[in-house]
Steps between C-alpha positions, in 0.01 A plus 500: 500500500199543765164379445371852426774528210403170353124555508519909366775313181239236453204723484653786298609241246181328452293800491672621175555139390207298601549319177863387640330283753671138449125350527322259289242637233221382706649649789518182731905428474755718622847459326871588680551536145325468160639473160253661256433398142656831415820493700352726742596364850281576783567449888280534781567737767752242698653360194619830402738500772629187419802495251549286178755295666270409799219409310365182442194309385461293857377787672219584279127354629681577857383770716804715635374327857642149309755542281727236453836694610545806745315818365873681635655309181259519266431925577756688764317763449230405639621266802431700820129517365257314716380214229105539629535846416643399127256265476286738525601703240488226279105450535501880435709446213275206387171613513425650133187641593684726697719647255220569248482944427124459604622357865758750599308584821504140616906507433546808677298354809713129493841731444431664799390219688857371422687845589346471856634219554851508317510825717438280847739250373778725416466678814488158654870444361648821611409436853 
């Protein structure tokens, strides 16, 4: 997966699913994964690339910059991805303002902040 897939999944997703966001209700925690009071589960845009299996509780309150055991066993999907750049993505992911229909033009601007420079990065790798 390059950077530019990862960001253009994340952001597609989220558009049409803002209310998927693994985030608390005031918007200030971020979940890996969140078990709603109606069975609903909801991931945020890194912990939907990381399988049942590989889950587990330690790495939640832990930026992808610090979890506890290699991101390449917890997501393979996602291990040739530059963590800055997924951290990234997770403050894009985070911030609920953001995501609100009124804000769209302040997404669109932060997306493409974030395609410039998965595009530099990913040209970066194939050099």
């Amino acid at each position: 997966m390059t950077h530019e897939d990862f960001l253009n999944d994340m952001y597609c997703y989220y558009s049409m699913n803002p209310h998927m966001r693994a985030v608390s209700d005031n918007g200030r925690n971020c979940f890996y994964r969140q078990n709603c009071a109606d069975g609903v589960i909801k991931k945020c845009a890194i912990g939907r690339h990381i399988s049942d299996e590989k889950y587990t509780d330690a790495i939640e309150n832990s930026g992808v910059d610090i979890f506890p055991c290699p991101l390449d066993e917890l997501a393979p999907s996602l291990s040739k991805l530059k963590t800055s750049f997924l951290r990234n993505v997770q403050i894009f992911h985070d911030d609920s303002d953001i995501w609100l229909p009124h804000r769209i033009d302040a997404r669109v601007r932060y997306y493409h902040k974030l395609l410039n420079i998965s595009k530099d990065l990913d040209n970066e790798s194939t050099r």
